[in-house]
N, C-alpha and C positions, 0 to 999 in steps of 0.2 A: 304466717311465717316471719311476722316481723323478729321475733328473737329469735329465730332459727341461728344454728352455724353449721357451714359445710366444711369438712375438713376431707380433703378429699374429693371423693366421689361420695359420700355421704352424708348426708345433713342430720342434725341433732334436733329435735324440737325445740330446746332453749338452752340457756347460758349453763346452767347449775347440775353438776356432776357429783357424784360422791367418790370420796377417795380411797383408795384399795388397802383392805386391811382394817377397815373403819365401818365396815357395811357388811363384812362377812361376804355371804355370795348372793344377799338382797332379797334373798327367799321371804327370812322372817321380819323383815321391816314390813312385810306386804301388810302384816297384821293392822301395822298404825295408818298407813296411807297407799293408793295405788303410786306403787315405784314406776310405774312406766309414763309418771308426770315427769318424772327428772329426766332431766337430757342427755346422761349417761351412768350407767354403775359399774366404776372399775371394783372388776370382782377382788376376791384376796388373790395377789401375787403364785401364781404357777406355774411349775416347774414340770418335768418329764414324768418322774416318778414319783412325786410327793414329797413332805416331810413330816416330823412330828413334830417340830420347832425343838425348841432350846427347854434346856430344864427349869421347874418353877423357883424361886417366884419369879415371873418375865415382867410382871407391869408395876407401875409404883405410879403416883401424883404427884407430881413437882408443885412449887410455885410457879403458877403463870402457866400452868400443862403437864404433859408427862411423859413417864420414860417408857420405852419400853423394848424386849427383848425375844420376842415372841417367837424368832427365825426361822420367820416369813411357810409356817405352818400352813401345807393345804393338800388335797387332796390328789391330788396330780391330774392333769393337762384330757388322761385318758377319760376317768370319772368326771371327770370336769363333763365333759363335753358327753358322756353315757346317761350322767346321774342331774347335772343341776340346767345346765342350758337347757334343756326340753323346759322344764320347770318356769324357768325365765322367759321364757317363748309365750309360751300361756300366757305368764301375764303379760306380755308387751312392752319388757323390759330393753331399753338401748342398753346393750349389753358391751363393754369394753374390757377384753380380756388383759388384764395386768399378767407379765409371766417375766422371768428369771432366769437363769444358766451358769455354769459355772467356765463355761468353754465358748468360741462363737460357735463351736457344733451343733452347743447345746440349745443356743439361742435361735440360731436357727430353724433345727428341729422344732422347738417349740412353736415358735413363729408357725410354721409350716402344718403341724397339727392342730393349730387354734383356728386354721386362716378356710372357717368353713360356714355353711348357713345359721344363720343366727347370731354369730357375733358381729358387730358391726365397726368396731375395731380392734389395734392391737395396741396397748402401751406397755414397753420396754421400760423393766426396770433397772437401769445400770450400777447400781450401786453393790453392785455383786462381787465376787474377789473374783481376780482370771487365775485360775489357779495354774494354768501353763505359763503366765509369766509373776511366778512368785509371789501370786494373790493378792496383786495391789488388786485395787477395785477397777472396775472399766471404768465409772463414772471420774477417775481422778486423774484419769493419764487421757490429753486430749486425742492422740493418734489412737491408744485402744478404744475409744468412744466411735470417732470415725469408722474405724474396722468394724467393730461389733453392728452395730449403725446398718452400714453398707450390707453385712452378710445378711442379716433382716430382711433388709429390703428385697435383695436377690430373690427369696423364693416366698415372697407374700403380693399381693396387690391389695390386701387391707389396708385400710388408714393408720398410720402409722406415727403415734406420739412416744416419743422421748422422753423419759420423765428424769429428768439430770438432779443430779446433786449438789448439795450446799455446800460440802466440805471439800472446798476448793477456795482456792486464793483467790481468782477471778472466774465469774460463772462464763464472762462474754467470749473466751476461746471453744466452750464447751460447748456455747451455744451454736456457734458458728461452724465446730464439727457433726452437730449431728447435724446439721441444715443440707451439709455440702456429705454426709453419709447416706440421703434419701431420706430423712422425715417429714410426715407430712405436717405438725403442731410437737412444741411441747409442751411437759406440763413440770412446773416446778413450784417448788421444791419439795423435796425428799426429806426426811427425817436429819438432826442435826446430831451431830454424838455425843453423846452427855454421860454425865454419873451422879450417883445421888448415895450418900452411906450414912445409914443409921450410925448417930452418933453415942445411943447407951449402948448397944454392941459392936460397934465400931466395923461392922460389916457392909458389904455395899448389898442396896436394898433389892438388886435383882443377881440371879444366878449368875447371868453371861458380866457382871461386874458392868459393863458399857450396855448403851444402848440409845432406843434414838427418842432422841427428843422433839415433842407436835405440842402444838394447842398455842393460846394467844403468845405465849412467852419468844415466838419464833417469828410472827405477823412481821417485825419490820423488816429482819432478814428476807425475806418472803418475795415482800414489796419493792424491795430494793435490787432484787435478782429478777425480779419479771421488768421490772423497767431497764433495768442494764441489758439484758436479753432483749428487748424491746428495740433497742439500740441499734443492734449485728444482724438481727434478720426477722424478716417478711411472714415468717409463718405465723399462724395464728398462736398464742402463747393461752394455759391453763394455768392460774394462781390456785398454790397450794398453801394454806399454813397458817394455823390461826384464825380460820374462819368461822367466827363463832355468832356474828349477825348481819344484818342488812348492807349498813356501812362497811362491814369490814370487808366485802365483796366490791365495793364499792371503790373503795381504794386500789386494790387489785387492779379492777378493772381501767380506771382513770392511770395508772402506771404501764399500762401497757396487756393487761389482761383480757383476752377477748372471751375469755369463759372461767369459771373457777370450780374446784371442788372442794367439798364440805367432808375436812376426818374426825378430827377430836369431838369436836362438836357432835356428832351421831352419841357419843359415847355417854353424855349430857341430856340430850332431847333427840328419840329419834327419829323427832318431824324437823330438827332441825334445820334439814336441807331442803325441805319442802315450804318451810317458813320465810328463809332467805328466798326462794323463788320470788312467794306469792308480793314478798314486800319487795322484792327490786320490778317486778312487773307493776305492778300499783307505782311507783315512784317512778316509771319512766313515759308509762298513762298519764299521769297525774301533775308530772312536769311538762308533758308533750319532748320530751329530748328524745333523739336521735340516739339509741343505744353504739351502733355503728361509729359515729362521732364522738361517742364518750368515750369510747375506748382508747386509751396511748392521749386523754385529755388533760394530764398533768400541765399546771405552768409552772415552768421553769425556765 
């Protein structure tokens, strides 16, 4: 249990999670390694009724990472939970449901239909537009963060992560509303917004023109939102962004990260996440450190 985390009333096997949208829904990684090693797989992002995402081309390579447009495509909440959890069970996967709304009705509801045997948490994705107030995003306005937050928590007792947004002037208000809205961990960050335009047709290289941008080119933003978060509250924090090896988890963690997940990087190697395991568990053996103690060990 040494690397175990509890978040909650549930404990994780270990540190290293893979991040939603980046693993699919962890069926077909089973191929390369047993997923039920990793400590958690937030599945792709779920909604009530499903989507089809956004029109092609939705993904493009940046330098340093890449974009992408994909919108947040999956199969909905019902199938979800008909079709792939049974699936996931078998294998002995920690299953962590990523899901979406466009309303707190909807987020709710959602909440509410996920929050059954087999998953063993729930992480809210805020970066959604509220369309009842004029489709800013919940992740941008702190009191919609709180609400949304709060309505969540009402009708779940699942473990409950926040996974907050970058595109924010300061993340530490955002952190501090979802703490004081009932979360139990967050996990940040979220995709950053970018663009990218083919310069001999002078068009932008994906349909939706914007989209978000992952992989190393976002690591410092990353680091520097889970240590300011690290700051304003007590909950366990999950570093998202640019995790592409040993150290780079590494960092995370020393900034305030008590767990990390692995996105782009799947897309590269899809033992990735099981690679960073195997080498932060060797390297905390192998040093005798205290994983517990390394965490928020930044000097500054």
């Amino acid at each position: 249990m040494r690397y175990s985390l509890t978040i909650r009333d549930e404990v994780f096997a270990n540190r290293v999670m893979v991040a939603s949208g980046t693993f699919g829904y962890g069926l077909e990684f089973n191929d390369y390694f047993p997923v039920n090693r990793l400590g958690g797989i937030c599945v792709k992002g779920l909604s009530l009724k499903g989507s089809l995402g956004n029109k092609m081309p939705r993904i493009t390579e940046t330098y340093g990472g890449m974009l992408n447009a994909i919108g947040l495509q999956n199969v909905g909440v019902a199938t979800f939970i008909q079709e792939k959890l049974p699936r996931l069970q078998d294998l002995g996967a920690a299953v962590i449901a990523n899901f979406y709304g466009n309303t707190l009705e909807e987020y709710a509801e959602c909440a509410r239909a996920l929050s059954v045997d087999g998953v063993k948490a729930l992480e809210m994705n805020i970066s959604c537009p509220n369309v009842k107030e004029g489709g800013i995003a919940f992740g941008s306005s702190v009191e919609a963060t709180r609400k949304v937050v709060e309505a969540v928590r009402a009708v779940t007792e699942k473990p409950l992560i926040v996974k907050l947004s970058p595109n924010v002037a300061d993340i530490r208000p955002f952190a501090e509303a979802a703490t004081l809205g009932g979360a139990d961990s967050l996990s940040l960050i979220n995709t950053l917004i970018g663009m990218a335009i083919d310069v001999k047709t002078r068009l932008p290289k994906i349909a939706n023109i914007t989209g978000g941008l992952s992989g190393p080119a976002i690591k410092p933003v990353g680091v520097r939102m889970v240590f300011q978060a690290s700051q304003v509250t007590d909950l366990p924090l999950i570093g998202i962004g640019g995790i592409m090896n040993r150290d780079d988890a590494l960092e995370y963690m020393l900034a305030g990260a008590a767990a990390v997940q692995v996105g782009t990087a799947n897309f590269v190697d899809p033992c990735a996440a099981l690679t960073i395991l195997e080498e932060l568990e060797a390297y905390f053996d192998d040093n005798r450190i205290d994983l517990n103690e390394f965490v928020g060990g930044v000097k500054v």
